[in-house]
C-alpha positions in Angstrom: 19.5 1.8 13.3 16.1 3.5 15.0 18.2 6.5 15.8 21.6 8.3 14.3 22.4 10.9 16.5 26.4 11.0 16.2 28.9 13.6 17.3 28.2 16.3 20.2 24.9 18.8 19.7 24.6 22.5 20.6 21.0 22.6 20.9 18.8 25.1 22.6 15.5 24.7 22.0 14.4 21.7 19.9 15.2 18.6 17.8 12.3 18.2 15.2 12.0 15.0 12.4 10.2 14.1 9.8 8.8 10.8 11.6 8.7 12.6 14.6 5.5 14.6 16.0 6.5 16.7 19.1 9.4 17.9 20.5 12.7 17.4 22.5 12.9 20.5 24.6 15.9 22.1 27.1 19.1 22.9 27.2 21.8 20.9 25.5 25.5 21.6 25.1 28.4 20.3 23.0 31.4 21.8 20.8 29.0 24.2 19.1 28.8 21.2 15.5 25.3 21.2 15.6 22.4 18.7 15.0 19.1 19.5 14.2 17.2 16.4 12.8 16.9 13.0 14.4 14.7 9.7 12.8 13.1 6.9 14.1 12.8 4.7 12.1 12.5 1.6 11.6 11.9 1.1 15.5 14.9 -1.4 15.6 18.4 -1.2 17.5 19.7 2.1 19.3 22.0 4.9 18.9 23.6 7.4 21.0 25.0 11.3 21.0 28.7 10.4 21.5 31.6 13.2 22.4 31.2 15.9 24.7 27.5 16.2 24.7 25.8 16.6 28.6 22.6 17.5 29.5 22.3 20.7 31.7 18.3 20.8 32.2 15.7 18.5 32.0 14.0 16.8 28.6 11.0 16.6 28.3 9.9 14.0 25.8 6.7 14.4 24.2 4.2 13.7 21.2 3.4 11.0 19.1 5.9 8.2 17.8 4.4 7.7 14.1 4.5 5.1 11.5 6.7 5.9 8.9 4.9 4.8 5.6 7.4 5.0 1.9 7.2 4.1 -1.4 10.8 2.9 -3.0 12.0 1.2 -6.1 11.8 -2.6 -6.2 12.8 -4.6 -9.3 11.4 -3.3 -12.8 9.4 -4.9 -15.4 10.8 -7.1 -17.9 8.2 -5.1 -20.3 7.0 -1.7 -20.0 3.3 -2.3 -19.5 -0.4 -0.3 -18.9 -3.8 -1.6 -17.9 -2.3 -5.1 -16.7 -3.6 -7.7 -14.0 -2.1 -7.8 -11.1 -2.0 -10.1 -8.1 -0.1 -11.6 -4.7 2.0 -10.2 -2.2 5.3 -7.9 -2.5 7.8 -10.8 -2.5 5.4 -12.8 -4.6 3.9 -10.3 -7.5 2.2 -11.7 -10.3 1.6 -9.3 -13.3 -0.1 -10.2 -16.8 -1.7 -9.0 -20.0 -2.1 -5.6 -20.8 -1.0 -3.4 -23.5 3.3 -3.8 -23.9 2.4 -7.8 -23.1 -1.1 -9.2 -23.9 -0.5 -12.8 -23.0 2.6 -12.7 -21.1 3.3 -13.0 -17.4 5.5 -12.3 -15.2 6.5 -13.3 -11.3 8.0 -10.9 -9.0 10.0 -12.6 -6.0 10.3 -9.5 -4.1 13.7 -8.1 -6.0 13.0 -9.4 -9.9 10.5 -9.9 -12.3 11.0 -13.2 -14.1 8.7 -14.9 -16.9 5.8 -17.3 -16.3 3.2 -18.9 -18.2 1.3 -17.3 -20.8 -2.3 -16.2 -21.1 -4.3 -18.3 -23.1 -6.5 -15.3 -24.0 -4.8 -12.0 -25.0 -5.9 -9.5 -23.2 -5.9 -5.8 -21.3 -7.9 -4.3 -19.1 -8.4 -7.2 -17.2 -8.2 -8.1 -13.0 -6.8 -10.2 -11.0 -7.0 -11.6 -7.4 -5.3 -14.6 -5.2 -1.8 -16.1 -5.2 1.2 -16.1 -7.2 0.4 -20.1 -7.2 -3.1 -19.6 -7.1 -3.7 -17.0 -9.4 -7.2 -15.6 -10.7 -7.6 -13.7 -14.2 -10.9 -12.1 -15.2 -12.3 -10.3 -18.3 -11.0 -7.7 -20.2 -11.0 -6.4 -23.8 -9.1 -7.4 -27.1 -9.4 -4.8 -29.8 -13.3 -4.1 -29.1 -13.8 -8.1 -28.2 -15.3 -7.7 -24.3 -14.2 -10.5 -22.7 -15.6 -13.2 -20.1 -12.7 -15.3 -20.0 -11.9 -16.4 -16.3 -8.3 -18.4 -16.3 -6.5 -19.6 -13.1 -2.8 -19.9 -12.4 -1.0 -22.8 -10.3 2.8 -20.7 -10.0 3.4 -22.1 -13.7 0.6 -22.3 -16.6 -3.1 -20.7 -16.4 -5.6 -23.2 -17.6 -9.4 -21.8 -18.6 -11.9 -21.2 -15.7 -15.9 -20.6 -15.6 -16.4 -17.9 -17.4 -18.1 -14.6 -16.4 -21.7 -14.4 -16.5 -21.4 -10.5 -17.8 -18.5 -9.9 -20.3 -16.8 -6.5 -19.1 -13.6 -5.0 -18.9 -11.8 -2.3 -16.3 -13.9 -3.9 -13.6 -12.5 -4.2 -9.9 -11.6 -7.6 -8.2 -10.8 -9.2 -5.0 -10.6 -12.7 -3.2 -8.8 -15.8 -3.9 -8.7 -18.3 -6.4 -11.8 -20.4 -5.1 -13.4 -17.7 -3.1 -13.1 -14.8 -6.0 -15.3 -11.3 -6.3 -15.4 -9.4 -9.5 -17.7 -6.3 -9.9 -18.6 -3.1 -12.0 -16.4 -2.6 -15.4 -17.6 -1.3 -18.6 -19.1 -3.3 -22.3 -20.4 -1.6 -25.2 -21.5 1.6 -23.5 -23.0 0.2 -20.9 -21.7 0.7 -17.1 -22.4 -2.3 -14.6 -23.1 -2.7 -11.1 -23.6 -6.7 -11.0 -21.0 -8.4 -8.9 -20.2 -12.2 -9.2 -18.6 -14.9 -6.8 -16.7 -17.7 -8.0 -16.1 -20.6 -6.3 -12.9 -22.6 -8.4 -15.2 -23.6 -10.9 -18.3 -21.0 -11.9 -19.4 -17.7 -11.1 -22.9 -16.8 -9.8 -24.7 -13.5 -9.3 -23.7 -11.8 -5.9 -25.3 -8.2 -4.5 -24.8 -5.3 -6.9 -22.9 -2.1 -6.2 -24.7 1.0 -5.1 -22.9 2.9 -7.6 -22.3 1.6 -10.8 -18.9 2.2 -12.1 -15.9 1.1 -14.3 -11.8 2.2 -13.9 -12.3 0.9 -9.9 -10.2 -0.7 -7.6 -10.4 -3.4 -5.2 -9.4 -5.5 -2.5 -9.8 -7.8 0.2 -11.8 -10.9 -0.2 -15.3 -12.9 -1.1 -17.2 -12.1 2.0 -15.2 -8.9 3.2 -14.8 -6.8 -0.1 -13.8 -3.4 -0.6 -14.7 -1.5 -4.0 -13.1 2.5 -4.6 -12.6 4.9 -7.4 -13.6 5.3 -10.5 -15.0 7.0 -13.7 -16.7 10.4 -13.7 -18.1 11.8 -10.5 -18.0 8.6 -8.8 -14.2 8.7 -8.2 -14.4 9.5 -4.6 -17.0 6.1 -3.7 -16.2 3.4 -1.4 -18.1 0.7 -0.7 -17.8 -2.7 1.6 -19.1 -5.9 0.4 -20.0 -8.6 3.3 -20.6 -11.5 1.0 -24.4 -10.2 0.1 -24.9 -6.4 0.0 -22.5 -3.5 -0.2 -22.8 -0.8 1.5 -21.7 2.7 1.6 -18.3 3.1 3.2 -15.9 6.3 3.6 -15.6 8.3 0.7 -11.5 8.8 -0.7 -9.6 12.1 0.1 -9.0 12.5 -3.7 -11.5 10.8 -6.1 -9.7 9.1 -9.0 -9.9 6.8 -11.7 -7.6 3.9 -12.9 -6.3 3.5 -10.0 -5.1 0.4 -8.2 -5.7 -1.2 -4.6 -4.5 -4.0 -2.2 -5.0 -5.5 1.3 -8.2 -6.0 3.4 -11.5 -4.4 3.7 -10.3 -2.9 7.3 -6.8 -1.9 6.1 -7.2 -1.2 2.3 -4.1 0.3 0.0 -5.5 2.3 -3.0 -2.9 4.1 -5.0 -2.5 6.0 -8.7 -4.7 6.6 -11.0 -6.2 9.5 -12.5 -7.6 13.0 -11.0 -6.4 16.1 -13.3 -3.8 14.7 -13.9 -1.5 11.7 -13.2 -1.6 10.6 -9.7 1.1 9.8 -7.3 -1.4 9.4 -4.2 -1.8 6.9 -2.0 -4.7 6.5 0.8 -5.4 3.9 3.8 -8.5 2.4 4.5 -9.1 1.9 8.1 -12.4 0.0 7.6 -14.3 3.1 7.6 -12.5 6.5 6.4 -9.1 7.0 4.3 -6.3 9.1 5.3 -3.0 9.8 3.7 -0.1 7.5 2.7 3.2 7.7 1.8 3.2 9.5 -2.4 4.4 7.0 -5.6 7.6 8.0 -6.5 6.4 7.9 -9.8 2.8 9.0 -10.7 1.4 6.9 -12.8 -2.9 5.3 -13.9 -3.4 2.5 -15.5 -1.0 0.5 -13.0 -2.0 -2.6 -11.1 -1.1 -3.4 -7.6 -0.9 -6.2 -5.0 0.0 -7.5 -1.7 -1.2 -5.6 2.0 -1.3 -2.0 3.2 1.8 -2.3 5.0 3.7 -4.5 2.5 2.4 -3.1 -1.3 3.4 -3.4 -4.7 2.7 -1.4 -8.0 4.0 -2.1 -10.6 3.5 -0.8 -14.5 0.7 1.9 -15.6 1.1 4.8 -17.6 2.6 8.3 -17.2 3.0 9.6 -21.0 4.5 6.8 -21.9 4.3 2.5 -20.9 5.7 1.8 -17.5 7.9 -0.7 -16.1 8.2 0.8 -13.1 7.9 -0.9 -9.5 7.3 0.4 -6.2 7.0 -1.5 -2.6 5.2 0.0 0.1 6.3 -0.4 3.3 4.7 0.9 6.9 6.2 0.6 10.5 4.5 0.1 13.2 2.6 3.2 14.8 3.2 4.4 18.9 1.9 6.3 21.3 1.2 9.9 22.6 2.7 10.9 25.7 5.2 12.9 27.4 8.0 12.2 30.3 10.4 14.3 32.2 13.6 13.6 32.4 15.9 14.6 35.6 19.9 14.7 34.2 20.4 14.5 38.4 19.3 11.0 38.8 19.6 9.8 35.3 17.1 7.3 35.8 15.8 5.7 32.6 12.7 6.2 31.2 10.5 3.1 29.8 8.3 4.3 26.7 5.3 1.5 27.0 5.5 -0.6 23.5 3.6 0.6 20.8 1.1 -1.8 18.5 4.2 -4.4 18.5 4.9 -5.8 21.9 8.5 -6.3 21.6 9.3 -2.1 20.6 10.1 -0.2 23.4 12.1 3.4 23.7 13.9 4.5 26.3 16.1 7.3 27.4 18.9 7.2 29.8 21.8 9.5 30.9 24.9 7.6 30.5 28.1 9.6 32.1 27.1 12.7 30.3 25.5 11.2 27.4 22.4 11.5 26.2 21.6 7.8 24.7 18.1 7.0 22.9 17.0 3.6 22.0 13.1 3.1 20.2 13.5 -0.6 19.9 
């Protein structure tokens, strides 16, 4: 339903909503019940003010249509876990290592976690990047052992990989299973900037960050990276990675560390973490500056995430205690600004032109004395 608008309205001046920008203005009448929210989303189907609503003077429709962009609560961890790998889409999650679990794995189908294949190494602090059937693991620590295992999942077992040139744990990744990227991270007091590629089999030197940092995030892939977050005062640094050389991109609204990211280096997720305190926030990358997102329900660092910027997941972390929580992020599509008059004399109907999908459109209509909306 794109719209609930049920039972008759005494309205004078203006129906507001929370994923509505602008304004319904005029006079409307009813039995006196009331209404004084309306919602838009999804953007599918239609609704209608039924009863003895009728318009007495004209509407003006105005504003922006936005997207609506939410957290809720998907299917919890079989084990409460922090500073875990993560990995996939929303309805095909992989999560493993991590304190709570330091070999075990487990796949989300987009409703439940189940159990896959162990790690071979045990592990936290490590990344992750590709498929749920084409997984990649890399580095991470055991008990002051800085690790340079690499180990690649097939939907069922992880068998070893190349290993890292640089040992290093809480370092950011992104890519696939044969076209991976792993960068920054932390070993024995040392913070790196090096980055590596790996191609299925080994893993060569690629262009170092500007910045070098540890407790990042990242996403995207081998030749269109994205890098954010992270320890100290370079919690607020972005930077893109075209397969060479990064360079400097928009900085976040709110720096953070241990944080966790997902989709593309054009329309990046980054979510969590640290600041002062635990974080529930949640940014979108546009390719060159971040703006707000939809807040975790539960604040949480330490949490991994996966999938795309309008279909996320996150999934354990830590918030005072080991989380099993998990979150999906979904976005609908964003519209147009505009405004249209609308004459209660003619009742002609009023075609909103389709917003970044081509099959939503809106309309409003006067049907016998009803007022009838349809976005969709």
């Amino acid at each position: 339903m794109a719209l609930r608008l049920t039972g008759s309205i005494d309205v004078s001046d203006s129906i507001t909503s929370t994923h509505f920008s602008g304004s319904f203005s005029g006079s409307f009448q009813g039995d006196g019940s009331g209404l004084t929210g309306i919602d838009v989303f999804p953007y599918t189907g239609s609704a209608e003010i039924t009863g003895s609503a009728e318009i007495t003077g004209s509407v003006s429709f105005s504003g922006l249509i936005s997207p609506s962009a939410i957290w809720s609560t998907g299917g919890a961890l079989s084990t409460a876990k922090k500073n875990l790998g993560g990995l996939g889409t929303q309805t095909a999650g992989l999560a493993f290592g991590g304190y709570g679990g330091y070999t075990s794995t487990e796949e989300y189908n987009g409703t439940t976690w189940g159990s896959g294949g162990a790690l071979p190494t045990p592990r936290i602090y490590l990344s992750g990047a590709g498929t749920q059937t084409a997984g990649l693991a890399m580095g991470g620590s055991y008990f002051g052992s800085y690790q340079n295992s690499t180990n690649e999942y097939d939907g069922a077992s992880w068998s070893a990989g190349g290993n890292l040139i640089t040992g290093r744990f809480t370092l950011g990744a992104a890519g696939t299973q044969n076209a991976g990227l792993a960068f920054g991270g932390f070993d024995s007091g040392v913070t790196f900037s090096c980055t590596e590629e790996y191609n299925g089999a080994t893993w060569s030197a690629g262009g170092a960050l500007i910045t070098a940092r540890y407790y990042l995030a990242g996403a995207g892939t081998q030749d269109a990276g994205l890098a954010f977050g992270g320890n100290g005062s370079n919690n607020v640094c972005t930077e893109e990675y075209n397969g060479a050389t990064w360079t400097a991109g928009g900085a976040l609204s709110t720096g953070r560390y241990s944080l966790a990211g997902a989709g593309t280096q054009t329309a990046g997720l980054a979510f969590g973490g640290n600041d002062s305190s635990y974080s529930s926030c949640t940014e979108e990358y546009d390719g060159s500056s971040w703006t707000s997102g939809g807040a975790l329900s539960t604040a949480r660092r330490m949490l991994a995430g996966a999938g795309t910027q309008t279909a996320g997941l996150a999934f354990g972390g830590y918030n005072g205690s080991y989380s099993s929580c998990t979150e999906e992020y979904n976005k609908s599509p964003g519209g147009f600004g505009t405004t249209f008059d609308y004459s209660p004399t003619t009742g002609n109907t009023m075609i909103i032109p389709p917003t970044s999908d081509p099959g939503i459109v809106g309309a409003l209509w006067n049907n016998s004395g009803t007022l009838a909306i349809s976005v969709g």
